[in-house]
Structures are given as C-alpha cells and as structure tokens.
ZAPA-510793 format. One record per residue: x, y, z of N, C-alpha, C, O, CB in turn. Coordinates in steps of 0.2 Angstrom, whole numbers, plus 5000, padded with zeros to 4 digits. Glycine has a CB too. Example, Ala and Ser with C-alpha at 12.3 -4.5 7.8 and 13.67 -1.06 7.14 Angstrom:
! residues 2
506649725039506249785039506649845039507149835042505749785045 506449895035506849955036506450005039506750065040507049975029 
***
This chain:
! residues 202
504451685014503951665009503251635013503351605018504251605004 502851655011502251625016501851555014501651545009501751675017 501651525018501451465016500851465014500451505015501551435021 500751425011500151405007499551355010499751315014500351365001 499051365009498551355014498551265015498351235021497751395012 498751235011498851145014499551165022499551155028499351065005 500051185018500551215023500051225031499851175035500851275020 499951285033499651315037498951245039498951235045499451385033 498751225035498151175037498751105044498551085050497951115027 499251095039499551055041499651075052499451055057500251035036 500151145050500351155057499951165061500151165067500751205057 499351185060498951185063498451115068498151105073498651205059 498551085063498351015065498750975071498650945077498350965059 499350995068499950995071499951025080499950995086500451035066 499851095080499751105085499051085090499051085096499851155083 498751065087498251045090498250975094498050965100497951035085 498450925087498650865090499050885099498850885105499150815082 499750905097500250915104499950945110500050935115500950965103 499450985109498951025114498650995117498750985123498551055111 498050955112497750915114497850845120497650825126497450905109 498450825115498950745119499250775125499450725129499850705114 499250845127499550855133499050855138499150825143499950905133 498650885136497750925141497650845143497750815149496750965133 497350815136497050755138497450735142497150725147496850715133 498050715142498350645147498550685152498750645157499150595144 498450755154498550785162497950775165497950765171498650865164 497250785160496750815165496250775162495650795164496650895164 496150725159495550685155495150705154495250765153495250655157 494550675151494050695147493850765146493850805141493550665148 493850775154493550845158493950885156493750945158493550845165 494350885153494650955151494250975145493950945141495450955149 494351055146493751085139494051115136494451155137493051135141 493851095128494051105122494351185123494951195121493451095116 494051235125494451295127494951275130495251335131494151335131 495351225132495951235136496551215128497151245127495951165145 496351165125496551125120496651195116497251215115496051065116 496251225114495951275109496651325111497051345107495051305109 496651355119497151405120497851375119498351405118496951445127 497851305120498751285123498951295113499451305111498751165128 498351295109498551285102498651325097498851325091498251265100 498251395102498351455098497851445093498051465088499151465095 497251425092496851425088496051425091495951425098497151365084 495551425088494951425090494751345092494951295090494551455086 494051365097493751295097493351285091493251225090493351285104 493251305089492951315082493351275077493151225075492951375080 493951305077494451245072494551205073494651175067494751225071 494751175080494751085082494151065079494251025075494751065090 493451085081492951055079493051035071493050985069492351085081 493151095066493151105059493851045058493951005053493451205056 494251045063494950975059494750885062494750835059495951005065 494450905069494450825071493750815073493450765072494850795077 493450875075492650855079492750845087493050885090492150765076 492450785089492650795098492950755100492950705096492150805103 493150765105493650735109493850675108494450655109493450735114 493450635107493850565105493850535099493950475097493750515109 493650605095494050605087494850635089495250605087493550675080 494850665092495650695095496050635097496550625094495550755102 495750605101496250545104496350485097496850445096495850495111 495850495093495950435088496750455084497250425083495250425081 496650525083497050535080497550575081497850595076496950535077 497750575087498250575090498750495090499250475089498050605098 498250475092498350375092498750365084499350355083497250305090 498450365081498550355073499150395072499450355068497950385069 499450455074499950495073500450475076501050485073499950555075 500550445082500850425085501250365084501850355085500550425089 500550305081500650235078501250225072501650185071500050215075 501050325067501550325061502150335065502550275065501350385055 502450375068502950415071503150345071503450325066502850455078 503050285080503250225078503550205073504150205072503050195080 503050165068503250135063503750165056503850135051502750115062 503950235059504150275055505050225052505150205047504250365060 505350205057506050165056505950125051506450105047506250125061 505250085052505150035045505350075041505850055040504450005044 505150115037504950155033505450175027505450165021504850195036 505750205034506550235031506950215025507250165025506950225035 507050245022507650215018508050185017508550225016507850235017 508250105016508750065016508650045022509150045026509250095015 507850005026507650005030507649915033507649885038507150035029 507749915026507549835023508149805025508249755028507349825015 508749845022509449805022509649805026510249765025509949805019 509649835032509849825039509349815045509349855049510249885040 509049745044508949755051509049765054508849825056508949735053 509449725059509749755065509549825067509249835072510449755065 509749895063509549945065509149985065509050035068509849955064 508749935059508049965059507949935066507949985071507549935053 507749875068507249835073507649905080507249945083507549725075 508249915081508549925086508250025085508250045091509349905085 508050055082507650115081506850115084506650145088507650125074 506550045080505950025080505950035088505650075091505749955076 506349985091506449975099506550035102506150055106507149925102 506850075101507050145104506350185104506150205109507750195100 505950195096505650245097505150205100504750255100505450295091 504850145102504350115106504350165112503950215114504450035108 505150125115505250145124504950235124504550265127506450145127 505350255118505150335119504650345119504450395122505250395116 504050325116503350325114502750305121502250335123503350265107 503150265123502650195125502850215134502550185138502950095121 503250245135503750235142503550325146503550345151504750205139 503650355139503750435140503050435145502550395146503750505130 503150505149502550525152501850535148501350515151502650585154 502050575142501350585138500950525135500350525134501650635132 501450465134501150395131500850365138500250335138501850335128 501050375142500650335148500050385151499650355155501150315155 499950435151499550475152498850465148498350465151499650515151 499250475140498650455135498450375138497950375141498850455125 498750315138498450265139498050255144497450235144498850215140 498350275151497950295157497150325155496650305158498350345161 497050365152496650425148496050365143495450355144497350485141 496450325141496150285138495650215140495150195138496650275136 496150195146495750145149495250155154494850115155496050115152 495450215159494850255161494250235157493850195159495050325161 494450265151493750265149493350225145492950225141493650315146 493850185148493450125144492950095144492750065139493650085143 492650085152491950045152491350095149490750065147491750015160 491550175149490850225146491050235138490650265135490850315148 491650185135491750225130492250155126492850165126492150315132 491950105124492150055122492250075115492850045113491950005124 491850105111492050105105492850135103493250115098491450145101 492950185107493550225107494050185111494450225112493550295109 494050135113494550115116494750075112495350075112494550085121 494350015107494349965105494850025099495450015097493549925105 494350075096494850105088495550125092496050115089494350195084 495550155097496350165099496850105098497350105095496250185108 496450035102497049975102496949965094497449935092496749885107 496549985089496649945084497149985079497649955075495949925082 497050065080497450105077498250105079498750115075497250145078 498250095086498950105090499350035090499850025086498850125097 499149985095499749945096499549895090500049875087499749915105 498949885089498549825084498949845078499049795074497649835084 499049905075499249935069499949905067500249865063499150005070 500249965074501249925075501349865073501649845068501449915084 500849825078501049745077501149725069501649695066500349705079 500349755066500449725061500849755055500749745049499849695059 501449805057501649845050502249795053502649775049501649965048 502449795059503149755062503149685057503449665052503149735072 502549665059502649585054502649605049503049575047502149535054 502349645044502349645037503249655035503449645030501749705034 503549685040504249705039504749645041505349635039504449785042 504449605046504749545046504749495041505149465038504549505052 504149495038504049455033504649465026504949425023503349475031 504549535026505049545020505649555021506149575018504849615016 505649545027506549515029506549425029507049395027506849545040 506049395032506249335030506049305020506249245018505849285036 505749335018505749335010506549335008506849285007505349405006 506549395009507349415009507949365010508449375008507449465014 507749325014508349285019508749305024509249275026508849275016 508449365025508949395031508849375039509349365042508749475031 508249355041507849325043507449255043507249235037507649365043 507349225049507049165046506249185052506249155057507649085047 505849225050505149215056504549155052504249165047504649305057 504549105055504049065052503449105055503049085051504048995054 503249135058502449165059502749245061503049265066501949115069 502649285056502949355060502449405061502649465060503249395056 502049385064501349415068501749395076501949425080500349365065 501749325076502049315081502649335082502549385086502149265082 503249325080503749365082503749425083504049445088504149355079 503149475078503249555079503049555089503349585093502349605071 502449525091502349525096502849515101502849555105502049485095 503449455100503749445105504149495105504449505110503949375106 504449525098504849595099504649645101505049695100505049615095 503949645104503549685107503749695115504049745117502849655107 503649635117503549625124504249615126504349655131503249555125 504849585123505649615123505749675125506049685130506149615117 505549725122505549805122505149825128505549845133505149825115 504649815128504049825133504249815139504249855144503649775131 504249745140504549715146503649725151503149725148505449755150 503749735157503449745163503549845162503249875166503949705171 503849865158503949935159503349975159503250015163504449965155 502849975153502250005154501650015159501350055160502049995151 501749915162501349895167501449955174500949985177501749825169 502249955174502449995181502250095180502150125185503449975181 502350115172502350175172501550175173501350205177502750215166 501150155170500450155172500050165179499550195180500250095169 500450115185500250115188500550165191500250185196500250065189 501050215191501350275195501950245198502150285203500750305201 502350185196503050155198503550185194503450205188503050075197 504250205196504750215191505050165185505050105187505250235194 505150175181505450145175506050125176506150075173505350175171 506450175179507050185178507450145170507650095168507350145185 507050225167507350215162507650285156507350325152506850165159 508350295158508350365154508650355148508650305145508650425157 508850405146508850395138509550355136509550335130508750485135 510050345139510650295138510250235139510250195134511250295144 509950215145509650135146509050125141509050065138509150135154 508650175139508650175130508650125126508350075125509150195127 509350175125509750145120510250085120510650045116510050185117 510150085124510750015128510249965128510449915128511250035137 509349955130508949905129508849895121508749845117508249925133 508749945120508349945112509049905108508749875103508150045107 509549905108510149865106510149805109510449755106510649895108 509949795114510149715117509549685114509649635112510249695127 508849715113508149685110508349665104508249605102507449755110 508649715100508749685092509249655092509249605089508949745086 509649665095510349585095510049565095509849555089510849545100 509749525102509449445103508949445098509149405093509049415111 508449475096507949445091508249435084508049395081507249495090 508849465081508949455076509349385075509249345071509249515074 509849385082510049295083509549275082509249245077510449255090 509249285087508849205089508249185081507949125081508149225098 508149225076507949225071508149235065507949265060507549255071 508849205066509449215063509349145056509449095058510249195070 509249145050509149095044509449045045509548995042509249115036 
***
C-alpha cells in the first residue's frame, strides 16, 4: 500500500533529523548540508523546505529527543506505577544523555555557545529545561495521588536528575569513559527509582 504524503513527510523528517544528529555531533557546524542531505537520501533543498538551517536542525533534533525521554511519562498506566515509570524515565536518560550521539550533540552545543547563544539557550530550554519540568508535572500527580509525597517537585525532578546523571556526562564530555553498558544501565536506573521512590515515600 503506499503511503500517503503526511506518511512520507513524516519519514522523511525522520531521516533527516538521524542524519543530521549524526553529521552534526562528528563534525560540527562545519559540516555541509550536502553531507546531511546525502546521509538522508533526500535533497538539501528539503532540509531547508522541513527545518531551514542548521540550528533549526539542532532545535529539533533537541525537541525530538526531549519527547523520546519523556516518552515513559506518557505511557499508559504510567501513573500507577511509579517505580517503573521513574526506573525507564532513568534508563532512557542514561541512553539518551550518556550514548555517544547525546554527548556529541552537547559537545556541538557548547562549542557554540559564545557565537551562538540564542541556540544554546533554546537547546537548554527545549531539552534538559523541558525534561525537568514534564518530570515535575508527573511527580506532582503522583503526590496528588498519594503515591508520593514531593513537597517541591521541580526540586525533586532535579535531584532525580542528578541520581541518574551522577558525574557521568561531566566525564563523557570530556573524552573519559563512563563505564557504563547496557546491564550497568539498568541495574543504575533501578537503584535511582528505588531510593527516590523511598526516600519520597507519603
């Protein structure tokens, strides 16, 4: 059956976006929309026609990314299980935030930050700024609930940030190992939601 042109719009963008998140975080700014355009199978023409330039691309790669994360909130029956929400929420961070391609884009990001503050600033506000606050809005409606007790869940979303987090981004940023594969994971993203769910236990 062949797809219909929102279809085809979508995969396209799609490919673009993965193209682009790869170019950019190997080779920085400097890479030319012809490289994006070939890795995507599509024209430079059509990147322009879908995002415009280049750090219309990183916004929304940012933005794609941010949903991906907060995708666990989301989920269905998301609400009644903490624990495994938060303990997903924790996993798809590490994979997000830890992976090669997330530290590349950040690297990519801060680079350019003293020529290019407006886009750093929409990056933090779409990405981690965003997270933050969709985590708290879902803390919140766990401690409505009673499942939870967060007296400030802006704050807590934070400190379940930094649980997760740790020094690990610090270290991949800088060109240090992580030592972290996909068992250590999931075996952090589980010890992160234990303790936050005790320690914020009603």
């Amino acid at each position: 059956m062949p797809r219909a042109i929102g279809q085809i719009d979508r995969a396209k963008s799609e490919a673009i976006l993965n193209a682009a998140g790869r170019i950019l975080a190997e080779q920085g700014f400097s890479a030319p929309m012809s490289a994006i355009a070939k890795a995507a199978g599509v024209s430079k023409q059509t990147i322009y026609n879908h995002f415009g330039a280049k750090s219309d691309l990183v916004r929304a790669i940012v933005a794609r990314r941010a949903g991906v994360l907060t995708a666990p909130l989301d989920a269905p029956g998301a609400l009644d299980h903490p624990l495994e929400t938060l303990q997903a929420y924790a996993r798809m961070m590490l994979d997000l935030i830890i992976a090669p391609g997330g530290l590349g884009l950040m690297r990519l990001v801060i680079q350019s930050s003293g020529e290019m503050p407006d886009l750093a600033r929409d990056v933090y506000d779409t990405g981690p700024k965003a997270a933050r606050a969709r985590l708290a809005r879902f803390l919140a409606a766990e401690t409505k609930a009673g499942r939870l007790a967060c007296e400030d869940p802006a704050e807590a979303a934070e400190l379940f940030t930094g649980m997760a987090i740790g020094h690990r981004q610090l270290a991949g940023l800088i060109g240090l190992p992580t030592d972290l594969d996909s068992r250590r994971m999931d075996a952090l993203a589980h010890t992160v939601a234990t303790r936050f769910v005790r320690a914020y236990a009603p």
